[in-house]
C-alpha positions as a printed NumPy array, in Angstrom:
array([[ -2.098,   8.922,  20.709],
       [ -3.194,   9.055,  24.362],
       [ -0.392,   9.356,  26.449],
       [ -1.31 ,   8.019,  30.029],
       [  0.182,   8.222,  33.388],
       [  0.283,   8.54 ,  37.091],
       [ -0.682,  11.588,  39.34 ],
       [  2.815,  13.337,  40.278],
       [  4.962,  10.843,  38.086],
       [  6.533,  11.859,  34.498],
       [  6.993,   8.555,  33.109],
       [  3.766,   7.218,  31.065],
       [  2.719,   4.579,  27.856],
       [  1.244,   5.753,  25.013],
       [ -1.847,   3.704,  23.354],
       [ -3.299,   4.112,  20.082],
       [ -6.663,   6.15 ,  19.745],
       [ -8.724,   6.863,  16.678],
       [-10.053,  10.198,  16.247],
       [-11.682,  12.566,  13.489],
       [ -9.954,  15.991,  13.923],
       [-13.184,  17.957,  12.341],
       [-14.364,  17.592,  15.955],
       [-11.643,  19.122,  17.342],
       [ -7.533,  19.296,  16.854],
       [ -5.229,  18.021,  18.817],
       [ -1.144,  19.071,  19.079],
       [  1.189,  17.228,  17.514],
       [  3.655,  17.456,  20.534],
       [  3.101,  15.9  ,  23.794],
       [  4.88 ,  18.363,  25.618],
       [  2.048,  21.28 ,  24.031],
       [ -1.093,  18.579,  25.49 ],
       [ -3.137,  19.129,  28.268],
       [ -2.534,  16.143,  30.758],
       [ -6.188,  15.855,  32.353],
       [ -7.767,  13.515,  34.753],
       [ -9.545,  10.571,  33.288],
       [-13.068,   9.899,  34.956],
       [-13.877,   6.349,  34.844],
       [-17.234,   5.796,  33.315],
       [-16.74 ,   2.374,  31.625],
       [-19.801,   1.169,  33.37 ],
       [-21.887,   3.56 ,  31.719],
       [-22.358,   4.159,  27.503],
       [-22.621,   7.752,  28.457],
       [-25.906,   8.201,  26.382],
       [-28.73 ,   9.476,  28.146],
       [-28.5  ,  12.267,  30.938],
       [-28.707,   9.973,  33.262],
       [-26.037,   8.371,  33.077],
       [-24.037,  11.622,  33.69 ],
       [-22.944,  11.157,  37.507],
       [-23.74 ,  14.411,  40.092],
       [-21.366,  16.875,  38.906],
       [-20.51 ,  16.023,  35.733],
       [-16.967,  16.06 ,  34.117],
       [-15.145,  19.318,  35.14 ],
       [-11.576,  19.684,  33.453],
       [-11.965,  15.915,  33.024],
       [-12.011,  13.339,  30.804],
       [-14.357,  10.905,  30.945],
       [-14.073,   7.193,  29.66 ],
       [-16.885,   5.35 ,  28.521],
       [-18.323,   1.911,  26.691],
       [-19.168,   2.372,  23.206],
       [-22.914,   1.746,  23.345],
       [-25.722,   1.914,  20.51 ],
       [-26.176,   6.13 ,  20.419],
       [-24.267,   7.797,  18.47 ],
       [-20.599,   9.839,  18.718],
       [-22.324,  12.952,  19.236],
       [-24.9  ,  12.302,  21.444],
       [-21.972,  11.34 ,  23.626],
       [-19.521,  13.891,  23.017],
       [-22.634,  16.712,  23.248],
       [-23.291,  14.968,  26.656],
       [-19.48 ,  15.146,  28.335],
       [-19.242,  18.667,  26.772],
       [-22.503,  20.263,  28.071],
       [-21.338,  17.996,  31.852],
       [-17.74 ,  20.192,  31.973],
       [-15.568,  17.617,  29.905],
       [-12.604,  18.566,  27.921],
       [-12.695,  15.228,  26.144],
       [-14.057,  11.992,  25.484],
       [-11.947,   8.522,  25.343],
       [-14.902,   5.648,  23.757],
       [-13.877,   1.968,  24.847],
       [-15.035,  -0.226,  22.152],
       [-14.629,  -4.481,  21.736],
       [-14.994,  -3.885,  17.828],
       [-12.445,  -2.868,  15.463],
       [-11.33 ,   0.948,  15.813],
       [-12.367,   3.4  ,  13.066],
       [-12.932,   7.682,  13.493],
       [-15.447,   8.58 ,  15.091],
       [-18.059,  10.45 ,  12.427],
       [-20.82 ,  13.215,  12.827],
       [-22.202,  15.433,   9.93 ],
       [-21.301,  19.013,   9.171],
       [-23.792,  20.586,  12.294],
       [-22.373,  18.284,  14.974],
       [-18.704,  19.432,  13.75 ],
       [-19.432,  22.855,  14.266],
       [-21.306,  22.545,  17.278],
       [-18.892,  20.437,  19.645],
       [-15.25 ,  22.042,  20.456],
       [-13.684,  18.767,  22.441],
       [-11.422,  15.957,  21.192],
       [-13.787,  12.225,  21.102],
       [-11.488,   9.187,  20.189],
       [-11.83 ,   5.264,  20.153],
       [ -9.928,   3.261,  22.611],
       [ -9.864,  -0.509,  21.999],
       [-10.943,  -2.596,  24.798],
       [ -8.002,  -3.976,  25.499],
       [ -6.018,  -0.922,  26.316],
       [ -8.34 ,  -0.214,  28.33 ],
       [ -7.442,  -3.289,  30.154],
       [ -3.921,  -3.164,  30.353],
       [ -4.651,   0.625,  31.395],
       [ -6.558,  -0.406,  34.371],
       [ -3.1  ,  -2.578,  35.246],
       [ -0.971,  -0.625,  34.944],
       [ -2.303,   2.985,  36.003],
       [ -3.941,   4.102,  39.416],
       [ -7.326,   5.641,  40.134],
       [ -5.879,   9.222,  39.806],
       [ -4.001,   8.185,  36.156],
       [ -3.761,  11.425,  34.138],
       [ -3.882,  10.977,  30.219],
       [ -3.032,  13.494,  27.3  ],
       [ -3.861,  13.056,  23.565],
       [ -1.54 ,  14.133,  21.187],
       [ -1.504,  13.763,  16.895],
       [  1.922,  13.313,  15.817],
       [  2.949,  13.771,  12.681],
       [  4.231,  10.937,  10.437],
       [  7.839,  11.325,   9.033],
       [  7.749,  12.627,   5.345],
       [ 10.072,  10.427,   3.894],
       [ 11.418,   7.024,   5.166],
       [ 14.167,   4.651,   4.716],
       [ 12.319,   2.385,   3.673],
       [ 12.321,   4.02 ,   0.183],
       [ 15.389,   3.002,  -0.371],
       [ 15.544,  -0.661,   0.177],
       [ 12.213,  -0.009,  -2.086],
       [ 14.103,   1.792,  -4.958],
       [ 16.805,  -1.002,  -4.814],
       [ 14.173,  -3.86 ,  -4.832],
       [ 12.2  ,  -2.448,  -7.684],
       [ 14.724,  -1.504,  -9.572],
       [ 16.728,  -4.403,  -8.95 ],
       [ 13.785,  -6.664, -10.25 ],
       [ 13.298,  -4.741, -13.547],
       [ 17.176,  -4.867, -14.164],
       [ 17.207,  -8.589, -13.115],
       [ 14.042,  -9.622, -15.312],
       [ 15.337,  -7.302, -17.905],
       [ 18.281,  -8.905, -18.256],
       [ 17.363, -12.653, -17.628],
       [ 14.589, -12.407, -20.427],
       [ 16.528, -12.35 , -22.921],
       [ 20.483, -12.894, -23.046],
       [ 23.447, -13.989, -25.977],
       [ 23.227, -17.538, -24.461],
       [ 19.526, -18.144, -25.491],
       [ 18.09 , -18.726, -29.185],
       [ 17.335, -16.231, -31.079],
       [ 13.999, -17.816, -31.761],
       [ 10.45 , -17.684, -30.039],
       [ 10.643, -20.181, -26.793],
       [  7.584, -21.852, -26.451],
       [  7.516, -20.402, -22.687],
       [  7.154, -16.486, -23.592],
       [  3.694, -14.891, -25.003],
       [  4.617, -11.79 , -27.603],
       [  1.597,  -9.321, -26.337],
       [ -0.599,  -8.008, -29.218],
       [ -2.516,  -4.765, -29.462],
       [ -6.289,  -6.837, -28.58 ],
       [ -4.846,  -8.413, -25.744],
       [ -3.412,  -4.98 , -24.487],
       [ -6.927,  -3.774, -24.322],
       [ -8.162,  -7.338, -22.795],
       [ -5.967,  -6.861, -20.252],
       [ -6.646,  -3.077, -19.163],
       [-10.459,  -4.337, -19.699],
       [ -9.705,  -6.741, -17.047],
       [ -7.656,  -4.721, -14.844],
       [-10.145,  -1.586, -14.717],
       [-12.965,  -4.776, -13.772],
       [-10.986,  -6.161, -11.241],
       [-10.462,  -2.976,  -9.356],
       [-13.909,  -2.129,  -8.951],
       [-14.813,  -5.496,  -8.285],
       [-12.339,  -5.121,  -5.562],
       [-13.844,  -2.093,  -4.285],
       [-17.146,  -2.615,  -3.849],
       [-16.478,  -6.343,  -2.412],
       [-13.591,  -6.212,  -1.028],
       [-14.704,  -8.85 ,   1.672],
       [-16.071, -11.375,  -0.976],
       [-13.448, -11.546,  -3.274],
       [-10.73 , -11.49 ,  -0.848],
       [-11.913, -14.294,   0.526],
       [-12.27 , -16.844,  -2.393],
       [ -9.721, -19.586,  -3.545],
       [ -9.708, -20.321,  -6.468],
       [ -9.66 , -24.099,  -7.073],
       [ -6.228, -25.708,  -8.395],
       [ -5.188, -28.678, -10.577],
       [ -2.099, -30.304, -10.079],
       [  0.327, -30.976, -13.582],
       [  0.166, -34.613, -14.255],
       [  3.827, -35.202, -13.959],
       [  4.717, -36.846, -17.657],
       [  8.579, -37.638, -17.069],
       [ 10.939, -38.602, -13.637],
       [ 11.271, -35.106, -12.072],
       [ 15.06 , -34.276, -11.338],
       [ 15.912, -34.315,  -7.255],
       [ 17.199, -30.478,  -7.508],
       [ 13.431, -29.65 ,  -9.185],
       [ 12.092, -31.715,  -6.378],
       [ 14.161, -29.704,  -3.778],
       [ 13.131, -26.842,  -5.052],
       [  9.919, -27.299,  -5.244],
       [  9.576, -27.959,  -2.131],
       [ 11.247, -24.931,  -0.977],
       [  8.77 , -22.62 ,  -3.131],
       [  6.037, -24.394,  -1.298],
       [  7.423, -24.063,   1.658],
       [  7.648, -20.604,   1.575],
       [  4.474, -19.879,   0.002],
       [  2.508, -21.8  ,   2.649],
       [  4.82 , -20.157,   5.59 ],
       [  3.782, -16.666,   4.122],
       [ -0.052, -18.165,   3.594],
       [ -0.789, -19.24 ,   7.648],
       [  1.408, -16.031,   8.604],
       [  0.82 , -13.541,   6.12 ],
       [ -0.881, -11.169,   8.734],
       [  2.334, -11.285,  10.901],
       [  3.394,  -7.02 ,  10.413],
       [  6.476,  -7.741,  11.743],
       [  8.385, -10.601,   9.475],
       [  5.661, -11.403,   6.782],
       [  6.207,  -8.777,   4.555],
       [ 10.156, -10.49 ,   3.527],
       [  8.21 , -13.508,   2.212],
       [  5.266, -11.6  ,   0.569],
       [  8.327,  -9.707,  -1.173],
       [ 10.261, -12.396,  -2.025],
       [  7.465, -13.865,  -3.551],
       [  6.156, -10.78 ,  -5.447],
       [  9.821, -10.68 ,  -6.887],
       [  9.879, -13.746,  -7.999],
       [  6.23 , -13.36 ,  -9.599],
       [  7.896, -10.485, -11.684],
       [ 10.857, -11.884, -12.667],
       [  8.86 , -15.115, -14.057],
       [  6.344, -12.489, -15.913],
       [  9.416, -10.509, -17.117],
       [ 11.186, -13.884, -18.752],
       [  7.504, -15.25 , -20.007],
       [  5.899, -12.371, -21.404],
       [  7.222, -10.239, -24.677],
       [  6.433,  -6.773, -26.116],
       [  7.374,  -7.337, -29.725],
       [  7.957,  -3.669, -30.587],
       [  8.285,  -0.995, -29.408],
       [  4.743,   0.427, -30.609],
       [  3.054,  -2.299, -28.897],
       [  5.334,  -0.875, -25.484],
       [  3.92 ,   2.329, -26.244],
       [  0.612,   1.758, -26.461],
       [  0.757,  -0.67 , -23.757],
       [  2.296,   1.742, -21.106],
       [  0.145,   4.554, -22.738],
       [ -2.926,   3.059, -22.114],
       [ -2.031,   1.65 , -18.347],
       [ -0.465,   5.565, -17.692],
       [ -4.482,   7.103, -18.029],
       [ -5.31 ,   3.615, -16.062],
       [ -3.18 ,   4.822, -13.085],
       [ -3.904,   8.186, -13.143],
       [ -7.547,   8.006, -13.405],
       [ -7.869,   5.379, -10.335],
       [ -5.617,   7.763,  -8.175],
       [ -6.534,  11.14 ,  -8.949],
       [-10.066,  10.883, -10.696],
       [-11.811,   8.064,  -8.781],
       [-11.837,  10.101,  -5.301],
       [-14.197,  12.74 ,  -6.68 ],
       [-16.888,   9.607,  -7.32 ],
       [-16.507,   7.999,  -3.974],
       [-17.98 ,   8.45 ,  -0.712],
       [-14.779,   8.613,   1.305],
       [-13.248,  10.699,  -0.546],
       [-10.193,   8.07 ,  -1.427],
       [ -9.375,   6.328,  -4.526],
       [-10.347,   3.488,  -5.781],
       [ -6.383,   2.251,  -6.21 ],
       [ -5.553,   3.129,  -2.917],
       [ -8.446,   1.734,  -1.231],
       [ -7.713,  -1.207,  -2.685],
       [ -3.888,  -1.869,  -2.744],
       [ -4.036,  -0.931,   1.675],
       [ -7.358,  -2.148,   2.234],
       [-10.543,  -0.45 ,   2.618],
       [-10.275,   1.063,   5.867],
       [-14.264,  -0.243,   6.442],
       [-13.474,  -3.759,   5.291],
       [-14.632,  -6.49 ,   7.771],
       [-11.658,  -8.433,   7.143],
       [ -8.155,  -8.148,   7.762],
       [ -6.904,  -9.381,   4.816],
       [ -4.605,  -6.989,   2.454],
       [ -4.078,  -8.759,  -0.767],
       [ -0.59 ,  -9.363,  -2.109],
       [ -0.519,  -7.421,  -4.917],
       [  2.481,  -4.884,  -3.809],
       [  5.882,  -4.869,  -2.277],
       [  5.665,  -3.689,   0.777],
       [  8.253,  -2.681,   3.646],
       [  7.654,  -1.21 ,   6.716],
       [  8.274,   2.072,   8.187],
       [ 12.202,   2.487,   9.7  ],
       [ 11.801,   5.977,  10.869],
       [ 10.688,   5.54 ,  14.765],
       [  7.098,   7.06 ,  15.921],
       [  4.232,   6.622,  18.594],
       [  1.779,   5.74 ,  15.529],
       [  3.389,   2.398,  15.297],
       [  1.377,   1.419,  18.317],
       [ -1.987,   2.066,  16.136],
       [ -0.585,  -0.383,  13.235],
       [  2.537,  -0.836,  11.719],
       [  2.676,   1.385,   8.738],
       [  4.289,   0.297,   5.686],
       [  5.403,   1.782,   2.183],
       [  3.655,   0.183,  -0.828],
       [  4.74 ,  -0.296,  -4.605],
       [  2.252,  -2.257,  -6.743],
       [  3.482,  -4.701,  -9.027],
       [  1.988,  -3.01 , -11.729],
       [  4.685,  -0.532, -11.103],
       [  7.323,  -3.078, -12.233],
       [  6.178,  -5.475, -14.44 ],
       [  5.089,  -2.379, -16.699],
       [  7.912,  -0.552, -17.25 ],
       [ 10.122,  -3.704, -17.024],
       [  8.631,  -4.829, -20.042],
       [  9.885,  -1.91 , -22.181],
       [ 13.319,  -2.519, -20.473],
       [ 13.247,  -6.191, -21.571],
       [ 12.519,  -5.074, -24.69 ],
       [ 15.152,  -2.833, -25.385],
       [ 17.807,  -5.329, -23.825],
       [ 16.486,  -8.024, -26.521],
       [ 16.71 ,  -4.998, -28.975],
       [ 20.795,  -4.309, -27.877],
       [ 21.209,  -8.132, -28.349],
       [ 20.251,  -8.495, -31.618],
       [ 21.338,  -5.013, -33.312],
       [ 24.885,  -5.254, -31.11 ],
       [ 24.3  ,  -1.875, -29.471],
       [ 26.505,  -2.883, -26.427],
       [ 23.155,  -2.548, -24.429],
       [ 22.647,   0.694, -24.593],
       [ 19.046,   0.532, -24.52 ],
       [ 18.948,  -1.773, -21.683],
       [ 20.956,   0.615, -19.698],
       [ 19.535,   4.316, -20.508],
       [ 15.91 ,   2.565, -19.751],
       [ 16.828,   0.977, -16.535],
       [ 18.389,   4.484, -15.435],
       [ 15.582,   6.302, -16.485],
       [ 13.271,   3.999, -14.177],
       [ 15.145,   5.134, -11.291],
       [ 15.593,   8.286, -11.996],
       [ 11.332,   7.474, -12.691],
       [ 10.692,   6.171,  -9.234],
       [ 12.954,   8.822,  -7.57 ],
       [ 10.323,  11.351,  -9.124],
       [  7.486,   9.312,  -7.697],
       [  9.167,   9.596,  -4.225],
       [  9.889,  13.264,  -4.444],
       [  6.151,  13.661,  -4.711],
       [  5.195,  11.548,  -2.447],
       [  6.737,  13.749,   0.003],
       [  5.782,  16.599,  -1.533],
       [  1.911,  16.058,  -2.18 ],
       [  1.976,  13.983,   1.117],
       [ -0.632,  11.351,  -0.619],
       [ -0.591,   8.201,  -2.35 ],
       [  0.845,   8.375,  -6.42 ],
       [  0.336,   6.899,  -9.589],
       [  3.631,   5.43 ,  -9.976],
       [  3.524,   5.128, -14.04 ],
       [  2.725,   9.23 , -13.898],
       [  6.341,   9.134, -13.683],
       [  7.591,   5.882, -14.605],
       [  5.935,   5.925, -18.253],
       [  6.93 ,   9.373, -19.606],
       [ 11.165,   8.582, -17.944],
       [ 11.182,   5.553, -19.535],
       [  9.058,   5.899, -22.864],
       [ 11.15 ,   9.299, -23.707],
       [ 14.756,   7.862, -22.623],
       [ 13.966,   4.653, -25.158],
       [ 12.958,   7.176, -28.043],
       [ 15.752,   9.425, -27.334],
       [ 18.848,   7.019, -27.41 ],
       [ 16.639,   5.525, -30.716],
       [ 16.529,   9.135, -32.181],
       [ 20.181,   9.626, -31.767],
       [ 21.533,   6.471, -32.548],
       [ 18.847,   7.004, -35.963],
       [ 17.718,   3.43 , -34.968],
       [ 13.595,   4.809, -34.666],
       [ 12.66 ,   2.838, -37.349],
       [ 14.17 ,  -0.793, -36.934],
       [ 13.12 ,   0.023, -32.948],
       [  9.557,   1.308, -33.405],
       [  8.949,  -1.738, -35.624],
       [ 11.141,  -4.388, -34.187],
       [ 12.69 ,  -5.479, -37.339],
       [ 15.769,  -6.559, -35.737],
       [ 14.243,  -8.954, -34.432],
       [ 12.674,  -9.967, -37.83 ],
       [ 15.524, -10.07 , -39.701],
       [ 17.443, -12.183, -37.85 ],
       [ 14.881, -14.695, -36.911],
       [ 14.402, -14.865, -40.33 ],
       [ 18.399, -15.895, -40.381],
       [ 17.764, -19.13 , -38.406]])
C-alpha cells in the first residue's frame, strides 16, 4: 500500500501498489513507515542519466512513467541520485516488479507499480508537497468467510446426499443417474489431469472458447411452472454471464449456480459400491496432492498448477477466472482490498467427490434400514474434513488440497461404522443394493 497525503496534515488515502519484497521490505504498519516526499517525474521514464534532474532525489521519492528499460535500470538510477524509493506509473495491468538474483542484492530501496489512474486521482486530490509512505500489511489468517463456506459445502453434500436417493423413489435404476465404473474412473482422472495442464499453459485460449450448443427439440407441451422456471435459470445464468466480473455481487450467482451444478451431479451420478468410492476418491486424493504440492517444483513461478488455475494465472492477459469454485469474499476489513477484492476458494471437486461417497452410504442406510447411519457419520466426518483443511490453511498460510483431508475423514468414518456394525461385506460390495433390486 502507499499511503499518501498532505504536507502538515494526518489524514491521507491509501492506493494499491505492486511490489517484489526481494528488492527491499517494507513494514507492515503504517505508523513504523517512513512518510517521504514524492518527486514528480511522470514526464520522464527515469531511464537514462539524463533524465535524472540537477540534484537528484535526496530523502525522496521519485515517481515516474513505466517506459521500455527495465525495473532495475530504474531503481539503480533513483538509488545512485539519493532516492529512498521508487513509485512506477504504468497504463498496463499491475504485476511485481522482477530483477534476477545480482540486481536483488545490489539495490536496498522499495520499487512498486502504481496504476495510471491513481496516479490521476492522486494528482486531484493531493498538493505539490503530498508526502506518501508504503506499507505491506499483512492479510488476516483466517476469515469469516470460512464459515458461510463450511455451511455451503457442507450443506450441498448433505442436500445432494440426501436428495439422490430417498424412501419415496424406486428402488430401481432411473434412467437419469449413471452408476460410475472402474474404466470410467480412470477416463475421468485422464481427463481431469489433461484439462489442468491444458489450462495452464493456455489459460487465455481456452478461457475464451464457447463451446457451441443445441437446443432439445421439445417432443411434448412443456408445463407453465417448467416454463417459469426455465426462464428463471436462464435468467440467472445470463445475469451472472454479462456480470460475472462484478467482485462485489457476482460471486452469489456464480455460487448459486455452482450449487446447483452439484446437487444435479449428486442426484445423476452413482458410485455403486463402495470399492468403486474407494478407488475413485483414492485415485483423485494423489490427483490433488500432486497438482498442489508436487507441480510447484516443475514450474517457473514457483506455484502450482491447481492454484494457478482455480485464481487465475497471475500473467494471464485476460481477466477471466473460470467458474469452477465457490467462492466468497473476504469479511475481515484490510487496506489490500483496494489492490483487488480477495476471496476464499473451494473447488467443486471438493464436493462433488466426497459427496458421492455420502450419497452412497445414504442409498446404503435406505436399503439395509440402518436409520441412516452412514449418511450421517459421513456427512460429519466431511466437516470435521473441511475443518482440517481450514486449520491448515491457517497454519501453512498457502493454498490446500482439500481431498488431503476430505478423503482419509470420510473414507475411514464409512469403513469404521461398516466395521462395527459387521456390515464390510454387503457395503464394500453393494449387495444391498443387489438383493433387493433383484426383489422388484
Amino acid at each position: 500500500m502507499a499511503h499518501f497525503s498532505d504536507k502538515g496534515k494526518s489524514n491521507g488515502k491509501d492506493y494499491c501498489i505492486f511490489f517484489n519484497s526481494q528488492w527491499a521490505r517494507l513494514p507492515q504498519d503504517l505508523n513504523k513507515a517512513s512518510r517521504l516526499q514524492i518527486y514528480d517525474l511522470t514526464t520522464s521514464v527515469l531511464c537514462s542519466p539524463s533524465d535524472v534532474p540537477e540534484g537528484g532525489f535526496p530523502n525522496r521519492i521519485p515517481m515516474v512513467m513505466r517506459g521500455n528499460c527495465t525495473f532495475y535500470e530504474k531503481v539503480r538510477l533513483a538509488q545512485i541520485n539519493g532516492a529512498k524509493g521508487l513509485l512506477i506509473v504504468s497504463k498496463d495491468r499491475l504485476t511485481p516488479p522482477a530483477g534476477n538474483k545480482t540486481q536483488y542484492e545490489e539495490i536496498d530501496i522499495p520499487v512498486a507499480l502504481l496504476s495510471y489512474s491513481d496516479m490521476l486521482d492522486i494528482g486531484k486530490t493531493f498538493g505539490k508537497g503530498r508526502l506518501v509512505a508504503m506499507y505491506a500489511p499483512n492479510e488476516p489468517v483466517l476469515d469469516y468467510n470460512m464459515v458461510i463456506i463450511f455451511l455451503m459445502a457442507v450443506g450441498t453434500v448433505a442436500i445432494g446426499g440426501y436428495w439422490s436417493y430417498n424412501r419415496g423413489r424406486k428402488l430401481k435404476q432411473d434412467e437419469e443417474t449413471v452408476d460410475v465404473t472402474p474404466i470410467m474412473t480412470c477416463v475421468f482422472v485422464v481427463m481431469c489431469c489433461s484439462m489442468l495442464v491444458l489450462l495452464y499453459f493456455f489459460y487465455d485460449s481456452l478461457g475464451t472458447m464457447v463451446p457451441e450448443n443445441n437446443l432439445p427439440y421439445l417432443h411434448k407441451r412443456p408445463q407453465i411452472r417448467m416454463l417459469l422456471l426455465s426462464a428463471l435459470c436462464i435468467g440467472v445464468s445470463l445475469t451472472w454471464m454479462v456480470f460475472r466480473n462484478e467482485d462485489q455481487w457476482a460471486w452469489v450467482l456464480q455460487d448459486a449456480l455452482g450449487i446447483a451444478f452439484c446437487l444435479y451431479m449428486l442426484k445423476t451420478v452413482r458410485l455403486p459400491t463402495f470399492k468403486a468410492c474407494t478407488l475413485l476418491l483414492s485415485v483423485l486424493f494423489v490427483y490433488d496432492v500432486f497438482f498442489v504440492f508436487i507441480t510447484p517444483f516443475f514450474t517457473k513461478s514457483g506455484e502450482s498448477i491447481m492454484v494457478e488455475v482455480a485464481a487465475g494465472p497471475s500473467d494471464a492477459s485476460m481477466h477471466e477466472k473460470l467458474p469452477m469454485v465457490l467462492k466468497v469474499p473476504r469479511l475481515n476489513s484490510s487496506p489490500l482490498a483496494l489492490c483487488d477484492r480477495p476471496f476464499s476458494l473451494l473447488g467443486f471437486g471438493d464436493i462433488l467427490v466426497p459427496g458421492l461417497l455420502v450419497a452412497y452410504c445414504h442409498r446404503f442406510d435406505i436399503l439395509t434400514q440402518s436409520s441412516r447411519i452412514y449418511f450421517v457419520a459421513c456427512t460429519i466426518a466431511y466437516g470435521i474434513g473441511l475443518l482440517i483443511t481450514f486449520v491448515a490453511l491457517a497454519f501453512m498460510q498457502m493454498g490446500q488440497p482439500a481431498l488431503l483431508y476430505l478423503v482419509p475423514c470420510t473414507l475411514l468414518t464409512s469403513l469404521t461404522v461398516a466395521l462395527w456394525r459387521r456390515e464390510l461385506p454387503q457395503f464394500w460390495t453393494g449387495s444391498g443394493f443387489v438383493v433387493n433390486t433383484s426383489l422388484i
